[in-house]
C-alpha positions as CSV (number, residue, x, y, z in Angstrom):
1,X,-12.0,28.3,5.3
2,X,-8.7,27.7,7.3
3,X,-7.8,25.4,10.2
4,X,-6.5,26.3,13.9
5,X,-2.8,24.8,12.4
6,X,-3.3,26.9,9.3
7,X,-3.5,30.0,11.6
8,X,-0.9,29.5,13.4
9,X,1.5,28.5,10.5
10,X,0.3,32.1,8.9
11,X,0.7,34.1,12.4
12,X,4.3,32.2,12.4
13,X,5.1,33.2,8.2
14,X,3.9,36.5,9.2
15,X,6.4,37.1,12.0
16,X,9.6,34.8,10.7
17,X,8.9,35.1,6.9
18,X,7.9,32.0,4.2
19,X,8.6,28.6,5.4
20,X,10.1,26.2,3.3
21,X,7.5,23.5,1.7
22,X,9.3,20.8,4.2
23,X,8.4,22.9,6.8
24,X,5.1,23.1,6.0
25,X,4.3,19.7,5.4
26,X,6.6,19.0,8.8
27,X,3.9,21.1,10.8
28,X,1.1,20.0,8.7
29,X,1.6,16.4,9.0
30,X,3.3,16.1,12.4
31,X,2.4,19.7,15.2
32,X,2.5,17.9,18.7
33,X,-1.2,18.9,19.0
34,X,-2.9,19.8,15.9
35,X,-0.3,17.5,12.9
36,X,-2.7,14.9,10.7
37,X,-0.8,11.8,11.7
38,X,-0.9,13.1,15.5
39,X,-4.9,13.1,15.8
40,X,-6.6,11.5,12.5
41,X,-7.5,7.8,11.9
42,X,-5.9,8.1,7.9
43,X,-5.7,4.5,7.4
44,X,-9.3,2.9,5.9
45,X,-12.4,3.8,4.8
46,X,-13.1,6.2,7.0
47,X,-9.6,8.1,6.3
48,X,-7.8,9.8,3.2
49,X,-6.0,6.5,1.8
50,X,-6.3,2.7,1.8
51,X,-2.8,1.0,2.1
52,X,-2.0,-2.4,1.1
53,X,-2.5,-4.5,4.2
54,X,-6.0,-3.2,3.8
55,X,-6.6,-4.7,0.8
56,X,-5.5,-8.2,1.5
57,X,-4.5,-10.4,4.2
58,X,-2.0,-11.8,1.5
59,X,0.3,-8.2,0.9
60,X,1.2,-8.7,4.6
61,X,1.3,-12.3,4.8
62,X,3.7,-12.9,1.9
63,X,6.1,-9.7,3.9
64,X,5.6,-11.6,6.5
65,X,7.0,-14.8,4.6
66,X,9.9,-12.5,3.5
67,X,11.3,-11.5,6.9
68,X,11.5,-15.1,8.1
69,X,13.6,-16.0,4.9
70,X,15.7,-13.2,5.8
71,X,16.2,-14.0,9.3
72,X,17.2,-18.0,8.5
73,X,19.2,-16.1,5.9
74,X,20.9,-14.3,8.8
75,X,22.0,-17.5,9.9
76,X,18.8,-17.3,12.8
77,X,20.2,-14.6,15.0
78,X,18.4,-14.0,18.3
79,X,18.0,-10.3,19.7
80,X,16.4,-9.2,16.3
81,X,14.3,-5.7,16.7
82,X,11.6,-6.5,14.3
83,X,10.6,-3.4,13.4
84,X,7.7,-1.3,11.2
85,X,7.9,2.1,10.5
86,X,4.2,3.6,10.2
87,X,2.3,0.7,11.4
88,X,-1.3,2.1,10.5
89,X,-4.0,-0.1,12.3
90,X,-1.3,-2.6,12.7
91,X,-2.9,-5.2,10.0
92,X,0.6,-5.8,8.4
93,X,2.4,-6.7,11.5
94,X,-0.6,-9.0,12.4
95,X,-0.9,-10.9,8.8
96,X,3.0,-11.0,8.9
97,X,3.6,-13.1,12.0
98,X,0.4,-15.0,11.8
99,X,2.0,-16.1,8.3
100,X,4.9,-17.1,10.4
101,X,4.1,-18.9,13.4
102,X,5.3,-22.6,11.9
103,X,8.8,-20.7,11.4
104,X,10.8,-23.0,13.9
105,X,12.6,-20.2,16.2
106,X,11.8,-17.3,14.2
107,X,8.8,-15.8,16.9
108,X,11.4,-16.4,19.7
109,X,14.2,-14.9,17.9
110,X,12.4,-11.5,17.7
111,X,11.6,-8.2,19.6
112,X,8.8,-6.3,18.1
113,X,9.0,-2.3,17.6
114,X,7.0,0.1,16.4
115,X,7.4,3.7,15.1
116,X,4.0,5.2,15.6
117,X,3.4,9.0,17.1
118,X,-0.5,8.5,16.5
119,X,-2.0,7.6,19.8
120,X,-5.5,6.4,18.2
121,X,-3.5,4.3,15.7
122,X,-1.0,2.9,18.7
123,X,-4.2,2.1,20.4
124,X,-5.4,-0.2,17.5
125,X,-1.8,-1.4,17.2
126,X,-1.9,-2.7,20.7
127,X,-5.5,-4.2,20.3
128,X,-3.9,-6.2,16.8
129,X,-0.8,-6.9,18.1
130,X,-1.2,-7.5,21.9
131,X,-0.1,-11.4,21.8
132,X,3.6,-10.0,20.6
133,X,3.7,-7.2,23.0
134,X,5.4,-4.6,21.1
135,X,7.1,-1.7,21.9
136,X,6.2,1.9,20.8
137,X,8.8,4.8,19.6
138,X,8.3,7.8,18.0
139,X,11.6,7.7,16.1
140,X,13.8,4.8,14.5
141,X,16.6,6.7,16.6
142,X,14.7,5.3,19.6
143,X,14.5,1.8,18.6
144,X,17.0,-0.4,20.7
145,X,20.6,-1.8,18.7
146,X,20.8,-5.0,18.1
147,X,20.0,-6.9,14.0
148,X,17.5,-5.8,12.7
149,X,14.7,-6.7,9.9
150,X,12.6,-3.4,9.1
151,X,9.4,-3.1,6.7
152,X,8.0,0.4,6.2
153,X,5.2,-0.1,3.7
154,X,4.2,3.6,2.7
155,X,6.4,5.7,5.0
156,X,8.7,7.5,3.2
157,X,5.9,9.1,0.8
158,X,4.8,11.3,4.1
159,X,8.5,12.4,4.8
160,X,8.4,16.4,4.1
161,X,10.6,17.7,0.7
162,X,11.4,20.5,-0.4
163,X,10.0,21.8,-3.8
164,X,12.3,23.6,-6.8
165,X,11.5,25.4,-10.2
166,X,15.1,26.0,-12.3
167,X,14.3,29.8,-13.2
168,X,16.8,31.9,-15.5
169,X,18.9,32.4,-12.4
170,X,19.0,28.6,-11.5
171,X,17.5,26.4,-9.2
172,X,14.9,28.3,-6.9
173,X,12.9,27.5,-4.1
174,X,9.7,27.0,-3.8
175,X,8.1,28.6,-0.2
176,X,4.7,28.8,1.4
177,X,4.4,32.8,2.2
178,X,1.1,34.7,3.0
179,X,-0.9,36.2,0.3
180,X,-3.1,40.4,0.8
181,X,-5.8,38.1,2.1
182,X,-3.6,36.6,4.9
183,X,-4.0,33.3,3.2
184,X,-1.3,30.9,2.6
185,X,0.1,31.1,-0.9
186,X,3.3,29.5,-3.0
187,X,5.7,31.9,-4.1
188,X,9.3,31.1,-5.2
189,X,12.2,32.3,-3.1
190,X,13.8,35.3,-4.9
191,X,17.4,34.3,-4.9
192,X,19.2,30.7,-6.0
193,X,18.5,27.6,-3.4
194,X,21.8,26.9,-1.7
195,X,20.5,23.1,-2.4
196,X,21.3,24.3,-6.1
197,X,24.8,22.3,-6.2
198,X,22.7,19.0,-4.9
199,X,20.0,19.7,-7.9
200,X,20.7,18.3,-11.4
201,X,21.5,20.2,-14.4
202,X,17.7,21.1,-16.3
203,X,16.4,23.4,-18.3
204,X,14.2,26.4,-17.3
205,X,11.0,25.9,-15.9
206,X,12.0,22.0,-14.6
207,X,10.9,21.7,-11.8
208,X,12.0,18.9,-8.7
209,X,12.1,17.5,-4.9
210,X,14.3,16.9,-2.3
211,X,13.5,15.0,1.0
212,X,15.9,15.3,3.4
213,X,14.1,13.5,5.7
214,X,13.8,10.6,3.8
215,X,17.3,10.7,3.0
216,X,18.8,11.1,6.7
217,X,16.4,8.0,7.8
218,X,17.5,5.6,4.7
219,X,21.4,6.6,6.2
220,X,20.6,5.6,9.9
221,X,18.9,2.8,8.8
222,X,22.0,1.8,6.8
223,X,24.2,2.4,9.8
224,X,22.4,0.2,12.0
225,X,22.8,-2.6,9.8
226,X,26.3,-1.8,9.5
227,X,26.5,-2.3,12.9
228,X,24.8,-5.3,13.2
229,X,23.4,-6.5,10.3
230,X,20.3,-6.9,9.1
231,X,17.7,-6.4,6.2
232,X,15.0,-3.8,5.4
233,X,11.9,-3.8,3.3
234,X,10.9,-0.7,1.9
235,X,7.6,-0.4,-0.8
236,X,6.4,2.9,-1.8
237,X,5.3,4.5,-4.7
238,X,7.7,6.7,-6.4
239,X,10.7,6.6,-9.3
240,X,13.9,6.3,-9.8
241,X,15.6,10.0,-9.7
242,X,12.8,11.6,-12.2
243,X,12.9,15.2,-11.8
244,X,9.2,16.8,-10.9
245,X,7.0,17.8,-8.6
246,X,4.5,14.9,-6.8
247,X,3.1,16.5,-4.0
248,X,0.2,16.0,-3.7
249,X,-3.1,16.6,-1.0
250,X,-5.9,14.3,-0.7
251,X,-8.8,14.4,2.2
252,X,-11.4,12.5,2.4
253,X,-10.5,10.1,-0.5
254,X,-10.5,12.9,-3.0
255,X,-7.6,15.2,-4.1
256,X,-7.5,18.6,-2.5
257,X,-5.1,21.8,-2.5
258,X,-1.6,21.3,-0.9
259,X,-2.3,24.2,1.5
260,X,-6.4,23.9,2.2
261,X,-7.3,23.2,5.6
262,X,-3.8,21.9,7.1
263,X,-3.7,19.8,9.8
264,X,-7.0,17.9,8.5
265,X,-5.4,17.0,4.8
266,X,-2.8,14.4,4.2
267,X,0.1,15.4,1.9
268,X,2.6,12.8,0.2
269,X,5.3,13.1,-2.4
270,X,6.8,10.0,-5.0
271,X,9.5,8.4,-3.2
272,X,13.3,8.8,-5.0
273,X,14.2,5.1,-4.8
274,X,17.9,5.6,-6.1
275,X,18.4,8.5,-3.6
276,X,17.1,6.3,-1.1
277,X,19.5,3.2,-1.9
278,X,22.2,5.4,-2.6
279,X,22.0,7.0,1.2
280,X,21.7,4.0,2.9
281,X,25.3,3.3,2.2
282,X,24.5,-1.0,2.0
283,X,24.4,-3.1,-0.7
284,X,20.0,-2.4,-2.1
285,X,18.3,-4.9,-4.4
286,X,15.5,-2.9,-6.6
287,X,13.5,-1.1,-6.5
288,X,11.0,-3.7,-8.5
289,X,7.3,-3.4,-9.3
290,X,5.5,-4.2,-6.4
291,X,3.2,-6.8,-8.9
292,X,6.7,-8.4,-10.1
293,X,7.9,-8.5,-6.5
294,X,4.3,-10.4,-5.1
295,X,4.0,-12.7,-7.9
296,X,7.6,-13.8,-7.2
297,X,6.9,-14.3,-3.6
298,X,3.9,-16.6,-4.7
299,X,0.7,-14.3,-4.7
300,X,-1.3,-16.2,-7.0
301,X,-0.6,-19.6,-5.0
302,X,-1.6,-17.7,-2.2
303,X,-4.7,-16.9,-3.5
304,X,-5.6,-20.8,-4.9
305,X,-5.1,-21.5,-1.4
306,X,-7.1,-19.0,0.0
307,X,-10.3,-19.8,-2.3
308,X,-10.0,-23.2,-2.0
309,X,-12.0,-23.0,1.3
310,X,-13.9,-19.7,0.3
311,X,-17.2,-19.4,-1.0
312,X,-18.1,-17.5,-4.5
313,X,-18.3,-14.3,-2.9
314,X,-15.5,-14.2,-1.0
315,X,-13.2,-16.0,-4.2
316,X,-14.1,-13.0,-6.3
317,X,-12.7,-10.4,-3.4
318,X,-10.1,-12.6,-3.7
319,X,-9.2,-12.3,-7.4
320,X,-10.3,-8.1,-6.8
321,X,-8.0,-7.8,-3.8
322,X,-4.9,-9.6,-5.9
323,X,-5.4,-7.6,-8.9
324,X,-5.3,-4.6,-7.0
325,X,-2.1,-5.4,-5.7
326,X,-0.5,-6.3,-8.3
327,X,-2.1,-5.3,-11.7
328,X,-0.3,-2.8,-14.0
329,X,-3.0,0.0,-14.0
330,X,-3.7,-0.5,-9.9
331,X,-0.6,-0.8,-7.4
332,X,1.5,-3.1,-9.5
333,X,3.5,-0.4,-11.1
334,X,3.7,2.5,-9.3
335,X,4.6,0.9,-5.9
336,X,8.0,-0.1,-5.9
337,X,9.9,-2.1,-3.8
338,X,13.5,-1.4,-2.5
339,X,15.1,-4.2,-0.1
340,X,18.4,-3.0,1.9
341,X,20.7,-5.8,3.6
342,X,23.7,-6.9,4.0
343,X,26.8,-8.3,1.8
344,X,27.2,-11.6,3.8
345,X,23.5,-13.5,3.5
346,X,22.6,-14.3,0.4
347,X,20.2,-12.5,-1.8
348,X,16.7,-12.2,-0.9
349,X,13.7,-13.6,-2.6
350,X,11.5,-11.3,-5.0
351,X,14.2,-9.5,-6.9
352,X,15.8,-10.5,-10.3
353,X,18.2,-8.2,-9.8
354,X,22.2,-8.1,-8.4
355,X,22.7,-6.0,-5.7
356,X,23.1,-2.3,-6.3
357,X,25.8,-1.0,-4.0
């Protein structure tokens, strides 16, 4: 059974030819009308995936703790766009600045922005957020100039890319085409991908992704800190250049095939951290483990805190919600986190590392 998108993206295959993966993940995810972050609720129980900030008041609370550093850091600029790329309900936001209302100046000092095209999910925004009256945009492009301190906290996974399988010819690409039935199927493009030269060398039968998307947004991002300075938090899961496929389909909290039912599915790739710092252009600190980077900003003090005045049941969704976040076989490993700044302040709680420009 197909979708009203998935008919249309076959009528269009039918008339144009196959479409690139990118493409249709690009209509998938994102049609004006009928894309999955244009009309579902994703974020929650009631959605395909459960992000951080839904776990725990203390993921976006101890980001929140972050971003003030880095602002004092800044030297406590006024005029800062405070921005968040994929807000979801808008929990992050709302744990972050609670976190810092005792941050002398730091309230004043910012502008808040969000990059949201999901009108249900702005709605909720406003309701969380309506104290800080924030400002909507459907791209970072929109967002005003000025400095800025960013957090997109699983963003980049939903950026469309582009699939490859290195054949005896060399690096091909992979398309969605149309099948006898009229169904959408994956074939690979007959000739090499001009992408080829952009591809590393592998042998036969390696397969790997390219998101240009992601790739063109990490630059602008680094531009506009150019300009004006700045930092941005970035925490995904992904790797660091690995070569492989990782999209991947899941409705409904259970996996499901990349083409079934699009529209109604969500679809998300691993995020090439060193691609990413390397187009931003800036000096990058990471990625880290997302458990290595929470337990340096004080997660488990956090927690003490929080049970202090808790009861028993609540301490143990404590201890679950932490251990979640930051526990090698949960999120702890697989989420990384990638921070993007400047070369003048210095360097920024929760990495170990230098910078890697």
């Amino acid at each position: 059974m197909t979708t009203e998108l998935g008919r249309l993206i076959a009528r269009r295959i039918a008339l144009t030819g196959p479409i690139s993966l990118a493409d249709f993940m690009a209509e998938a995810l994102s049609h004006p009308r009928l894309g999955y972050y244009r009309k579902a609720l994703p974020v929650g129980a009631a959605g395909d995936f459960t992000t951080a900030p839904e776990i725990s008041q203390m993921f976006g609370e101890l980001l929140g703790a972050w971003l003030a550093e880095r602002w004092l850091a800044m030297g406590c600029p006024s005029g800062v766009r405070l921005v968040e790329l994929g807000p979801g309900r808008g929990t992050l936001m709302a744990d972050a600045l609670r976190a810092t209302r005792g941050v002398a100046g730091f309230h004043a000092a910012v502008d808040l922005h969000l990059v949201e095209i999901n009108e249900q999910l702005r709605a909720l925004q406003g309701q969380a957020l309506a104290a800080y009256k924030p400002a909507w945009h459907a791209r970072f492009d929109d967002v005003p100039e000025g400095p800025l301190l960013l957090i997109a906290n699983e963003f980049f996974d939903a950026l469309p890319v582009r699939q490859f399988e290195k054949t005896a010819r060399g690096w091909t690409e992979r398309m969605v085409g149309l099948a006898d039935d009229g169904t959408l199927r994956l074939a690979l493009a007959p000739g090499v991908s001009p992408y080829a030269s952009a591809l590393p060398d592998a042998a036969e039968g390696a397969q790997a992704e390219l998101c240009e998307a992601g790739l063109a947004l990490a630059g602008a991002v680094g531009q506009r800190l150019q300009r004006h300075g700045g930092w941005a938090l970035i925490v995904d899961y992904g790797h660091d250049g690995a070569l492989g496929a990782s999209l991947q389909a899941v409705r409904d909290h259970r996996d499901a095939g990349i083409l079934d039912r699009p529209g109604e599915t969500d679809l998300s790739a691993h995020v090439d951290f060193a691609a990413l710092a390397q187009a931003t252009g800036r000096p990058t600190f990471g990625p880290v483990r997302q458990g290595d980077f929470l337990q340096r900003l004080g997660i488990a003090e956090r927690a003490r805190a929080l049970k202090a005045r808790a009861s028993e049941t609540q301490r143990a969704a404590i201890d679950a919600a932490s251990a979640r976040l930051i526990a090698p076989d949960q999120m702890g490993t697989l989420f990384r986190v990638l921070a993007v700044g400047d070369d003048r302040s210095a360097a920024p709680a929760g990495f170990s590392d230098t910078p890697s420009d």
